[in-house]
N, C-alpha and C positions, 0 to 999 in steps of 0.2 A: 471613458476615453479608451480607444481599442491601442494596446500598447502592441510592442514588438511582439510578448511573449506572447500575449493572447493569440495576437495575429497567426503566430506559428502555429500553435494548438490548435486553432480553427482549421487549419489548411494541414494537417497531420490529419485531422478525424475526414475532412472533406476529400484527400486523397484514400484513405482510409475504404470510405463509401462509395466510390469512386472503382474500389479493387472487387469489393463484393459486389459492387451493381454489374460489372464486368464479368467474372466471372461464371454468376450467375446466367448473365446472356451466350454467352459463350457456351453452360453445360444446356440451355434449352436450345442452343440451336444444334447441338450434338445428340441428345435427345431425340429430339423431331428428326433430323438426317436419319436416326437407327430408326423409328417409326416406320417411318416410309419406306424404308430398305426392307425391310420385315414387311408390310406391307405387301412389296412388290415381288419379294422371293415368294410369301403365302399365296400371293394372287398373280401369277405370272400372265406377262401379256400374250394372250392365245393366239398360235400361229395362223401365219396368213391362209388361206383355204385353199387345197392345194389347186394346183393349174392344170392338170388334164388336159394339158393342151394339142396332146395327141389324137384325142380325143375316145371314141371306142377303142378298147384292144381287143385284138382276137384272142378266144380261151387258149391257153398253156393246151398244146398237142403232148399229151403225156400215155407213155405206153401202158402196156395190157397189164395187171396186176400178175403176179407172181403165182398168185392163188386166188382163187375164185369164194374159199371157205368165208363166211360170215362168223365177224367177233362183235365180242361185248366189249364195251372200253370201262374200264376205272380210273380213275387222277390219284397218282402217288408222286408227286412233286418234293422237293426239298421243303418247300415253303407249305404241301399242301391248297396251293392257289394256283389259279390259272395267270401266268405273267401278265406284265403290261407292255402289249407290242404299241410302239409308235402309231399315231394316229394317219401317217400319212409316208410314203415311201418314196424313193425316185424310181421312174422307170426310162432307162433308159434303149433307144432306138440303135438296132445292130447294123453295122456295115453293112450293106447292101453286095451283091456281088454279081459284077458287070463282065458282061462276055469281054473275052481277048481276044485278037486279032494274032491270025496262027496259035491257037490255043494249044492243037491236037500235034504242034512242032514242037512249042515249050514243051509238053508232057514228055514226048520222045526222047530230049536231051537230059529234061529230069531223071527218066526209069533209066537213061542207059548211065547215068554215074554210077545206080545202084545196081550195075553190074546185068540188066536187062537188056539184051543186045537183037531178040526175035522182034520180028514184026507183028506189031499191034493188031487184035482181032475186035472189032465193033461189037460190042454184047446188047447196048440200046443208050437212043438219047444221046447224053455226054459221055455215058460210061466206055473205056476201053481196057482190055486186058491183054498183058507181056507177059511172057514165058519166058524164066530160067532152067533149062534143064540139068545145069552142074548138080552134082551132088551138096545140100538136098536140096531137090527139085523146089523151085519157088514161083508162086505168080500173083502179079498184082494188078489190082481192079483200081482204077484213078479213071475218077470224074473231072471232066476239061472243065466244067461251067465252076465248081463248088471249090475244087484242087483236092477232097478229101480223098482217102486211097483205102482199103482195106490187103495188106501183103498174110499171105500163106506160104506153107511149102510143107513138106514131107519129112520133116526130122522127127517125129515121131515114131515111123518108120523104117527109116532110113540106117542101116546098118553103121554105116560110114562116118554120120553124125553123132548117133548114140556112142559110139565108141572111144567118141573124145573128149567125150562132154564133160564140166566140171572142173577139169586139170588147171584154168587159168579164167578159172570165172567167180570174180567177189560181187558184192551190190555198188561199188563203187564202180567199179570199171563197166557194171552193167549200165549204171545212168551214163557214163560219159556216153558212152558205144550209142546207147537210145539220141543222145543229142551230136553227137557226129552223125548220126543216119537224118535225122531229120534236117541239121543244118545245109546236108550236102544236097536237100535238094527244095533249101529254102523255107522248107517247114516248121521251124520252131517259131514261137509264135514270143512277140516283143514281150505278153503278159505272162507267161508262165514264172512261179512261186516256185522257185527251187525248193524254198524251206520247207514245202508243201508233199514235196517229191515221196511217192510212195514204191516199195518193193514188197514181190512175191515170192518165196522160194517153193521149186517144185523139182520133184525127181521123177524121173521116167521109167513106168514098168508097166509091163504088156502094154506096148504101146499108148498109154495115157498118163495125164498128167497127175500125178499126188503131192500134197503138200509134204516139202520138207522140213529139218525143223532145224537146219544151219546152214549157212554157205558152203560149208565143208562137203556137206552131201548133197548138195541142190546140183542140178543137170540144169536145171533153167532157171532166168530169172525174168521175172516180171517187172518193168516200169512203167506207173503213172504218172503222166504230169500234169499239174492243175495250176488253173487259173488263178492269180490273184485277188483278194478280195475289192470289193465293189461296194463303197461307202462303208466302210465298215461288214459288210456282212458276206458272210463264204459264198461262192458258187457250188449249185450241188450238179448232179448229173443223173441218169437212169437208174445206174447202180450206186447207190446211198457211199460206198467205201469207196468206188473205183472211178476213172476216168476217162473223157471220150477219147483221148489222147493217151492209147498204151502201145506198149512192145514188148516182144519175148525176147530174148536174148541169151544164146549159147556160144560156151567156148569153141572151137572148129579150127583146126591145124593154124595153133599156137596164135587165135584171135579171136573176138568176140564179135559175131555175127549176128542179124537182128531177123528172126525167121519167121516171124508174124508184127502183125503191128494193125493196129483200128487207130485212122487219124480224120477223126471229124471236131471240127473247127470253124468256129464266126467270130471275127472282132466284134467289140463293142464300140460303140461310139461315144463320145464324152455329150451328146446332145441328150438331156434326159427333161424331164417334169416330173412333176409331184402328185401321185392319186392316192387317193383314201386305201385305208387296209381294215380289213375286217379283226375282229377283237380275237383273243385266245378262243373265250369259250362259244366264239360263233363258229369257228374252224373247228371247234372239237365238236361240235354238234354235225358238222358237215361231215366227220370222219363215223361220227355211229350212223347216222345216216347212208353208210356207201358212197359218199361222195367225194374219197380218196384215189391218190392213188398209193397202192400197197407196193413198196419197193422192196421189202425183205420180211423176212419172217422163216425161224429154224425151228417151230415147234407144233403140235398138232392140238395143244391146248387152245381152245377158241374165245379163252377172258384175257385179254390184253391190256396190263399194266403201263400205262403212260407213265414214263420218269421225267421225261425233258420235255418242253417245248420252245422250239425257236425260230427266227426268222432267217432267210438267207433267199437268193435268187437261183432262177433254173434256166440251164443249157441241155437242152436234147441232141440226138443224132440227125432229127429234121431242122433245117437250117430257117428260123424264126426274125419275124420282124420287129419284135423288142425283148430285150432283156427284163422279166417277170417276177414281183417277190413271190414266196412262197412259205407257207407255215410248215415248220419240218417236225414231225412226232416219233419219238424215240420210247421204246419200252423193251421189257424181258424180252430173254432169246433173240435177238438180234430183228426184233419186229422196229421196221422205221415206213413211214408213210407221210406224201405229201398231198397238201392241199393249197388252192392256188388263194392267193394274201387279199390281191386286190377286189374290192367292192363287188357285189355282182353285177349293181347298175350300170359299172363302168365297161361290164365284159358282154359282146356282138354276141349276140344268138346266133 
């Protein structure tokens, strides 16, 4: 006869079983969750194939090498390996750049803020050039179609210049002065990386420029400013250090005047697709092969030590129809070389 006590006891061991049978289901389906997770991190789902949907691009117009001289390359890497660049890049499509209506008036109103008051002489195409004669003499070459400008002048020479130069010139006051000159005639550009901002210091003797080695003695200051980066990766430009977007800049009766300046410039557009990139060691194959381009190099030694290699995009001085990756190679003595990322299939003959 099942009495009270029993009763209890039974139903104690049957909750009992009850708590392990539980439990237990609960650490296998905890288990199996970690399985599959582990799983899924070891065998990751491979990305979709990228879209090319721009379809061919035309090859990276990259200038003349530096040097003509033939090197050996060796791999001295941190890791001793050739990285692992991403299997697939974005490339994005640049502003397009549409003629104005009254272009060659806009340009007029722009050169005469910066103090350009001569009448413009037709050099060819879009190109026009304005003469300042004030002391020192300056003139600027602006293309109506592109808006890019290349400004000169004569402080090199210039008696007048030289003799003041310095007295009120830090690398602070040099970037503002660089971005006052370009703001005033709408040139600075939405994407430029302050944090990016680079300076030169140079002093002036017999007429040319030498590096200085403080503000205290520098007669001139150099600013570049560069673009923000682009999915994550730099923009490079012709000169591996420098940018297309620079300016000189001297003190001049008790102000900082901007007496040369290279302003060439393309937006990007945020409209990009996805094309395959070639691996580390197919690009370093491409580079012993001669199929770089050579952007620097300060030695006449011809075995060149690779330390880095990395990925980033290229902006030249010719104005391009998409923004390009590009495999960047870094070694002794300041030897750096680009080679262009994307697939060859993907690039027009």
């Amino acid at each position: 006869m099942l009495t009270l006590t029993i009763a209890i006891s039974q139903t104690k061991i049957l909750l009992k079983w009850l708590g392990v049978s539980l439990s237990i289901l609960i650490f296998v389906v905890i288990i199996k969750n970690f399985i599959l997770d582990l799983k899924e991190r070891l065998s990751p789902t491979p990305p979709p194939p990228p879209t090319v949907a721009f379809g061919k691009l035309p090859p990276i117009s990259f200038p003349k090498n530096v040097t003509d001289k033939s090197f050996t390359y060796s791999l001295d890497t941190i890791t001793g390996l050739f990285p692992t660049l991403p299997l697939q890049v974005k490339v994005h499509k640049m502003v397009g750049i549409k003629p104005e209506f009254l272009a060659l008036d806009k340009a007029r109103q722009k050169v005469a803020l910066l103090g350009f008051k001569s009448k413009e002489a037709h050099i060819s195409d879009n190109l026009y050039r304005w003469v300042d004669e004030a002391p020192p003499s300056r003139e600027i070459t602006y293309n109506l179609f592109s808006h890019d400008f290349n400004l000169s002048s004569s402080f090199l020479a210039d008696p007048i210049s030289t003799q003041s130069q310095g007295k009120f010139l830090d690398e602070n006051s040099a970037i503002n002065a660089s971005r006052r000159f370009l703001s005033t005639i709408s040139s600075f550009p939405d994407d430029i990386d302050l944090a990016k901002t680079k300076t030169l210091l140079y002093s002036i003797k017999d007429n040319s420029l030498n590096p200085a080695t403080s503000a205290s003695n520098a007669d001139v200051i150099r600013v570049d400013f560069f673009q923000k980066n682009i999915n994550d990766l730099p923009i490079y430009y012709p000169n591996y250090s420098t940018s297309t977007i620079n300016l000189l800049v001297i003190a001049l009766r008790n102000n900082n005047l901007v007496v040369g300046s290279n302003f060439h410039y393309q937006p990007i557009s945020n409209e990009s697709y996805t094309y395959p990139v070639k691996t580390a060691s197919e690009t370093f194959n491409e580079l012993k092969n001669q199929k770089a381009y050579i952007v620097s190099y300060f030695n006449e030694d011809a075995n060149i030590t690779i330390k880095n290699i990395s990925l980033g995009y290229y902006i030249g001085t010719e104005k391009q129809s998409y923004l390009m990756p590009i495999v960047v190679f870094e070694g002794l003595n300041g030897f750096v070389a680009y080679v262009s990322a994307v697939r060859d299939e993907w690039i027009s003959n």
